[in-house]
N, C-alpha and C positions, 0 to 999 in steps of 0.2 A: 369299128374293127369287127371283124369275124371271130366268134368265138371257134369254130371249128379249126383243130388244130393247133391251135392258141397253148401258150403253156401259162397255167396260171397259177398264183400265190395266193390264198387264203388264210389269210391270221383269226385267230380266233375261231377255228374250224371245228371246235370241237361243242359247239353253241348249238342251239336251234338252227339260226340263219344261216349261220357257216357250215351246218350238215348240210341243211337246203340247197344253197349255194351250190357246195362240192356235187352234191346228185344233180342240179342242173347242168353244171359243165359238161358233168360226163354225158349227160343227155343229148348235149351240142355238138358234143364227139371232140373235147377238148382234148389236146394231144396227152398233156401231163398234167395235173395237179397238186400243187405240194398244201397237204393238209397240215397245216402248222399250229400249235399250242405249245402252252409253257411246259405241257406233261406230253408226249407225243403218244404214249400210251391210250390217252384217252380219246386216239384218233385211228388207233390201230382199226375200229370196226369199220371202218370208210375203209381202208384197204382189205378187210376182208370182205367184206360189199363188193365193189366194184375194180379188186384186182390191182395190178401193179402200173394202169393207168394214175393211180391215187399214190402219193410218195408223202409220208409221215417225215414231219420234219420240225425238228423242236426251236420254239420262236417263243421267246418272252419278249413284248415289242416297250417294256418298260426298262428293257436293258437292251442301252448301245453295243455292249460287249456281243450279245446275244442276236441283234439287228446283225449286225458285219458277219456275224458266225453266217448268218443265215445265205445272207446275199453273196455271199462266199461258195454257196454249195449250191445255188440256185443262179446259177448263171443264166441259164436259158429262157428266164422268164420275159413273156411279153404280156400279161396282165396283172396285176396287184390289185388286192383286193382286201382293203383297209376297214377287216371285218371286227375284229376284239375290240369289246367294251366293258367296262366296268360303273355299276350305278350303289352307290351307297345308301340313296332315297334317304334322303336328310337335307335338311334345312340349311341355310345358309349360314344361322344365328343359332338354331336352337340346337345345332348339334353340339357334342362337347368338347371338341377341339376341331381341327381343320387337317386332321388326318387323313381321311377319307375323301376330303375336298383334291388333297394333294393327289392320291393314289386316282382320283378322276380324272385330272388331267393330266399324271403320268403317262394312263392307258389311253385315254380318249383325246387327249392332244400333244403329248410330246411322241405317244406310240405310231399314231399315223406319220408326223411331221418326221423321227428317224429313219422308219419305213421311207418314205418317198424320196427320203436325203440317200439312202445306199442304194437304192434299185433304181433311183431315176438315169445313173449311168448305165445298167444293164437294159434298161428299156430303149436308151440311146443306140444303143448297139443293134438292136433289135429293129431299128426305124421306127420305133417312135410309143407302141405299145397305147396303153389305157391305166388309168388307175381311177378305180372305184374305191371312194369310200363312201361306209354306213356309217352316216349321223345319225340324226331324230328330226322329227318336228320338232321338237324341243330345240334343235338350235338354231329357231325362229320364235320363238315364244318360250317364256318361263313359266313353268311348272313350282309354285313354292315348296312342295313338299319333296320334289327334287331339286331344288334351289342349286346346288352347285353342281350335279348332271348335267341340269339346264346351260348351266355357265362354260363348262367344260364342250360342251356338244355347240352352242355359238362360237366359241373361239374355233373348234373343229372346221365348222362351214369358212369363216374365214380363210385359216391355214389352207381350206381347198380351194378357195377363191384365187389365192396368190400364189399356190401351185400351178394352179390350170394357166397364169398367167407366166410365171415361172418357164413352163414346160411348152407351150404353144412353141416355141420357135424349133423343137426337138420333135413336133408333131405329136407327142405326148395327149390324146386326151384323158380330161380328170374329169371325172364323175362325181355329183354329190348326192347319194340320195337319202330322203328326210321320210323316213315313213313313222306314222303314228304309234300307239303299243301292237308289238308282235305278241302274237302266240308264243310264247319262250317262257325260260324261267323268269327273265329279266322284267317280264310285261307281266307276272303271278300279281304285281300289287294290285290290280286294278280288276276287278270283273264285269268292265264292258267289252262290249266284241272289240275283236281283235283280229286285226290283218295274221292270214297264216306265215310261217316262216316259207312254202313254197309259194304263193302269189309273191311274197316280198321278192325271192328271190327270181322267180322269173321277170318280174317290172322291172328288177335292176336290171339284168344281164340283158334286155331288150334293150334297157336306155344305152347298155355298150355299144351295140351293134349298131343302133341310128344312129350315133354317134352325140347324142343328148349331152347337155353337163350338166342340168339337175331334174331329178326324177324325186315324184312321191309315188311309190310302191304301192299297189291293193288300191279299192274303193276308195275305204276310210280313208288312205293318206289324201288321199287328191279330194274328197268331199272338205276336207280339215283344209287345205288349200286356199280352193275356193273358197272360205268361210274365212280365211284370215286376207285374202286377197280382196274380198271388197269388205272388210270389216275391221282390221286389224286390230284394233286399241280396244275394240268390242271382245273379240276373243280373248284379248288378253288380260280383260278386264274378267270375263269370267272364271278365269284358271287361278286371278291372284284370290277367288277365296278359299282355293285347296292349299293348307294350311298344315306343315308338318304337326305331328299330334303332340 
């Protein structure tokens, strides 16, 4: 699909990615963008930035009540863009309960899975639309010191596997893209290079437009790729000795 014109929905907007994101749209000269978080405040500078192309719109995608509030006010959307994540960087075991485990696949897989459940009818409407969502590489590979990230972000690519399947007959395409650690707060544990939030987010919104269904973003994503695509059980042998502390 054309991003130009496009009206599009971004969760988790008020991120690295999701700034990124949002200044690329308006780059492509998207019609409307609804900058979405759970504080809409902390999204207010994107409309001061770039104007009343940007529409501030409060989304907690961990509340149903809050999904329907939304898709209620954003009728017009023909892109979604299943950006909020949440990483608690903890082990699967050694953490001290499975609280954190839970709030990970609140955000990162019941948040997209209600997302795509209320807007998929407005995308209908629309002939057919896109939905992009931002996994990880990690939801191809475990990471143990993210151990349940890792879990959360697999079940993710899933859930997009059976949407795009889902949605095919509505012309709906679904996007999956897996990029390695971004430049963000989210990517602070680590200090190897790191894919920027603007290459991540132009690799995505290109894979829209070719109409792609799964993209790795930046160098890095796609060298990590190729590296698990003729290696697998190799790489993933490497990652099991990062070991939460």
């Amino acid at each position: 699909m054309k991003i130009e014109n496009s009206v599009a929905l971004v969760t988790g907007a008020n991120g690295g990615i999701g700034r990124a994101l949002v200044a690329e749209l308006v780059a492509r000269k998207a019609l409307k963008i609804y900058a979405a978080a759970r504080d809409p405040k902390t999204v207010e500078h994107l409309v001061e930035r770039f104007g009343s192309v940007v529409v501030a719109l409060p989304l907690d995608v961990s509340s149903p009540a809050s999904v329907s509030a939304a898709a209620a006010v954003a009728k017009d959307v023909t892109l979604v863009v299943n950006n909020a994540g949440y990483c608690a960087e903890k082990g699967a075991l050694s953490a001290l309960d499975v609280e954190d485990a839970r709030r990970e696949m609140e955000v990162n897989y019941f948040g997209p899975l209600q997302v795509s459940r209320s807007f998929a009818p407005v995308l209908a409407s629309a002939g057919g639309g896109a939905i992009l969502n931002v996994l990880s590489f990690l939801s191809l590979v475990t990471l143990p010191l993210m151990g349940t990230y890792s879990a959360s972000k697999a079940a993710a690519l899933a859930l997009t596997r059976t949407v795009r399947a889902e949605l095919a007959a509505q012309g709906t395409l679904v996007v999956g893209a897996m990029p390695v650690q971004v430049d963000t707060t989210m990517g602070a544990w680590t200090t190897q290079e790191k894919v920027t939030p603007e290459e991540a987010a132009t690799d995505m919104l290109d894979a829209v437009e070719a109409g792609e269904t799964e993209v790795f973003p930046g160098a890095l994503s796609r060298g990590a790729a190729s590296a698990f695509e003729s290696d697998p059980k190799g790489l993933q042998a490497q990652l099991a000795g990062l070991l939460p502390a």
